[in-house]
LUMKE-995671 format. One line per field, with one value per atom (N, C-alpha, C, CB): x, y, z; residue in one letter; atom name. Coordinates in pm, 1 decimal, padded with zeros to 6 digits. Glycine has a CB too. Example, Ala and Ser with C-alpha at 12.3 -4.5 7.8 and 13.67 -1.06 7.14 Angstrom:
2
u (01319.0_01230.0_01320.0_01130.8_01285.0_01367.0_01290.0_01408.4)
v (-00569.0_-00450.0_-00330.0_-00447.3_-00225.0_-00106.0_00003.0_-00059.8)
w (00780.0_00780.0_00780.0_00904.6_00708.0_00714.0_00787.0_00572.5)
type (a_a_a_a_s_s_s_s)
atom (N_CA_C_CB_N_CA_C_CB)
END
This chain:
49
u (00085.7_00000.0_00090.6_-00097.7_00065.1_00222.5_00151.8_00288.5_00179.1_00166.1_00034.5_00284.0_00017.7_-00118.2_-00214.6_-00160.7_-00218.4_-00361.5_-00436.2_-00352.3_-00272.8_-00298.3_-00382.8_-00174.7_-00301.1_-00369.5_-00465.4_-00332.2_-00502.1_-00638.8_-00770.2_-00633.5_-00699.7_-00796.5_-00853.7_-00731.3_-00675.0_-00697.2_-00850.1_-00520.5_-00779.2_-00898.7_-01026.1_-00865.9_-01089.5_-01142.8_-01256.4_-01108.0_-01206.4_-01206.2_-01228.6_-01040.7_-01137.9_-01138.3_-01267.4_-01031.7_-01316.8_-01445.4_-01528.0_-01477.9_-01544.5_-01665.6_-01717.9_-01642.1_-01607.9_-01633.9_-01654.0_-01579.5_-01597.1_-01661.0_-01791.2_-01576.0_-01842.6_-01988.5_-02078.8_-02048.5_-02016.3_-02076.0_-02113.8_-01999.1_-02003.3_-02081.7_-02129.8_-02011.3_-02086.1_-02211.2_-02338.5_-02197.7_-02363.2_-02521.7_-02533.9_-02558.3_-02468.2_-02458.7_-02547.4_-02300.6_-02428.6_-02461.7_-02576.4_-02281.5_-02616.6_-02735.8_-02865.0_-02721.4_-02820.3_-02978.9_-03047.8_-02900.4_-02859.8_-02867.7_-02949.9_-02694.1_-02893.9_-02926.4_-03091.0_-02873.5_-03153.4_-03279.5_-03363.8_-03247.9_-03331.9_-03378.0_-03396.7_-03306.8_-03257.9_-03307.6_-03349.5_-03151.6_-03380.5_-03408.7_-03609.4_-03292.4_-03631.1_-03789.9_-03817.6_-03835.3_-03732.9_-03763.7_-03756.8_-03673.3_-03691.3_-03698.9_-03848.7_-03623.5_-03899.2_-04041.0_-04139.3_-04074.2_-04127.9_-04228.4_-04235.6_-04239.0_-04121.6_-04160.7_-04140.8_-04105.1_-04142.2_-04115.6_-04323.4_-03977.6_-04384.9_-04528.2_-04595.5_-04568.8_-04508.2_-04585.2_-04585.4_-04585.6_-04485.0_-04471.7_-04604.0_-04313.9_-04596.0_-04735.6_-04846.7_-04754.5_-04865.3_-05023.8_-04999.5_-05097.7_-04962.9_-04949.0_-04959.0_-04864.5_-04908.8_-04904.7_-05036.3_-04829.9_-05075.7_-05228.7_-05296.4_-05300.9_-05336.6_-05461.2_-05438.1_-05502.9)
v (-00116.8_00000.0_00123.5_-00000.4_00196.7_00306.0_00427.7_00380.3_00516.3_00638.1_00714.7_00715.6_00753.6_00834.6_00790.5_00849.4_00634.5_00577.3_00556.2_00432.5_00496.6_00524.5_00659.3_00520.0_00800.5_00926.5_00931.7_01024.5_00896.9_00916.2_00835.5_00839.0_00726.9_00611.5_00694.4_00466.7_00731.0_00770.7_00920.0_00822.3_00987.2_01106.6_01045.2_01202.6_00977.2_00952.9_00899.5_00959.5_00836.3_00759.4_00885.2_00667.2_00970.5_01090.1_01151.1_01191.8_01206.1_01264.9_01188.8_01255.5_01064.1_00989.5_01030.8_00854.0_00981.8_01044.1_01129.3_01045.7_01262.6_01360.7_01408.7_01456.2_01342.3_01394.9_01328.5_01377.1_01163.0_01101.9_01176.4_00978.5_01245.7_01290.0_01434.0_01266.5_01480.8_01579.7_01578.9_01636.9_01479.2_01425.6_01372.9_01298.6_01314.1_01240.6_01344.0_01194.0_01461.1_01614.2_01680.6_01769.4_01661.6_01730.1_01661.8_01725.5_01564.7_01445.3_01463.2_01191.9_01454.1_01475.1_01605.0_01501.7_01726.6_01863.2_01873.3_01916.9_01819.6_01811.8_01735.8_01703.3_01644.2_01573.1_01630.8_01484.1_01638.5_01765.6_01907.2_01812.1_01950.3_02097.2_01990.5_02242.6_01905.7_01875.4_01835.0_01732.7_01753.1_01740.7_01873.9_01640.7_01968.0_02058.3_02134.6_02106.4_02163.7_02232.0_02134.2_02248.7_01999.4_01927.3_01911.8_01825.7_01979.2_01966.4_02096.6_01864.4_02206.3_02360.6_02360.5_02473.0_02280.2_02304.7_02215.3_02236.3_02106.5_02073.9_02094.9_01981.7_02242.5_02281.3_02368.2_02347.6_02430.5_02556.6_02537.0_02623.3_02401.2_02353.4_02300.7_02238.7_02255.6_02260.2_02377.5_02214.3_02444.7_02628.6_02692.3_02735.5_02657.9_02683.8_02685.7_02557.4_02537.5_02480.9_02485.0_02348.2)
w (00000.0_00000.0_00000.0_00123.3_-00087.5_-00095.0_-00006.5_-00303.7_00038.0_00099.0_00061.3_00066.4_-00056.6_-00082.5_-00031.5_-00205.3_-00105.6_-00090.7_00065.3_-00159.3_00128.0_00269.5_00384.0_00294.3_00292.5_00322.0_00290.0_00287.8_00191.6_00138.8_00253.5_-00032.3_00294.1_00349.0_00442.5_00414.8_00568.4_00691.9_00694.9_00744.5_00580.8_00547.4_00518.9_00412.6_00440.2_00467.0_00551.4_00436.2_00634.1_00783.6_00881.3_00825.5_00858.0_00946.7_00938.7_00911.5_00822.6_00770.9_00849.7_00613.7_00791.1_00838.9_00959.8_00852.5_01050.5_01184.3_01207.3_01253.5_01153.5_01209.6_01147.9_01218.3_01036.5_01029.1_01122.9_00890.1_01146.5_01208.4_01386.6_01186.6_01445.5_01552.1_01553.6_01665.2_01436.4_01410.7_01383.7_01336.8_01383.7_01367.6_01501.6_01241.0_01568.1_01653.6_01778.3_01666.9_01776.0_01903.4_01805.1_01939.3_01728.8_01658.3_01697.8_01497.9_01736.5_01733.8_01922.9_01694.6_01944.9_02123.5_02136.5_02213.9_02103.1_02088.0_02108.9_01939.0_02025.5_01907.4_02025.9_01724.2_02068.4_02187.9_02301.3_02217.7_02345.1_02503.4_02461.6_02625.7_02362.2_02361.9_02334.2_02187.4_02285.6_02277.1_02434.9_02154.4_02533.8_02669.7_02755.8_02723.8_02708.0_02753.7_02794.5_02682.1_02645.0_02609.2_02675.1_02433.3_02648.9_02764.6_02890.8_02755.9_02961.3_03073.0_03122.7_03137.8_03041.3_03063.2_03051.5_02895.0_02932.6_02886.9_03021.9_02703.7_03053.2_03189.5_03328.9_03201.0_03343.0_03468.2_03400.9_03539.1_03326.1_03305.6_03308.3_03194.9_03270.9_03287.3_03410.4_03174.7_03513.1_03621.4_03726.8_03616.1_03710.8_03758.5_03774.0_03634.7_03619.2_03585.6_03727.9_03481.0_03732.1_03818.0_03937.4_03797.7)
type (x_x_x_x_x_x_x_x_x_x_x_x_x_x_x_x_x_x_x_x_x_x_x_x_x_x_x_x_x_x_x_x_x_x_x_x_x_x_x_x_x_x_x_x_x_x_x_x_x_x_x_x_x_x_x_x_x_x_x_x_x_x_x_x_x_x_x_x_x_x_x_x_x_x_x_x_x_x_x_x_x_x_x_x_x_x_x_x_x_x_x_x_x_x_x_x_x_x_x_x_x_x_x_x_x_x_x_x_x_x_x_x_x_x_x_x_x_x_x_x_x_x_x_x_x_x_x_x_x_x_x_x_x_x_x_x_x_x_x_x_x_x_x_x_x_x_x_x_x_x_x_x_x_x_x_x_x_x_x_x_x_x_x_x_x_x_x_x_x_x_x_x_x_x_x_x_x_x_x_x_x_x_x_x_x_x_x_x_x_x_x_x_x_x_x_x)
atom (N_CA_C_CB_N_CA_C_CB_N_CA_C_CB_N_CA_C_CB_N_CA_C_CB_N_CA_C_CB_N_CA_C_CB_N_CA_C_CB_N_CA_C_CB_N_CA_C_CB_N_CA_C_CB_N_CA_C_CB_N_CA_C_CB_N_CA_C_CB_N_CA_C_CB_N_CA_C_CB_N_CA_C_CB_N_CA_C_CB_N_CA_C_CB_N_CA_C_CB_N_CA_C_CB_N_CA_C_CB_N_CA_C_CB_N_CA_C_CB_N_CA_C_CB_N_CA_C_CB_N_CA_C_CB_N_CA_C_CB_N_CA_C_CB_N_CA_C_CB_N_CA_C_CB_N_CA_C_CB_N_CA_C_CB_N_CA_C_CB_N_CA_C_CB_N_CA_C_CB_N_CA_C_CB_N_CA_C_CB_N_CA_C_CB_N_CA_C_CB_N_CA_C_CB_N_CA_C_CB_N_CA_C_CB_N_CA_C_CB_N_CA_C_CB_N_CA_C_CB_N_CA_C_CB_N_CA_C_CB_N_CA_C_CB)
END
């Protein structure tokens, strides 16, 4: 395996990953910001009554 192809691999490989946990903290994100609003919407209807 001579040198480039090798660079090329590792880059590759590299990318992956990092889109991979950019989706990863996007999904997390996306999640606690929706648990957030449900239990921010169920302290208020709570408050309410």
């Amino acid at each position: 395996m001579n040198k480039s192809l090798f660079t090329v691999l590792i880059s590759v490989v590299g990318g992956v990953a990092a889109v991979t946990a950019a989706v990863t903290a996007f999904l997390i994100f996306k999640n606690k910001q929706k648990k957030d609003e449900e239990e921010l919407e169920h302290y208020l209807d709570n408050s309410i009554q």
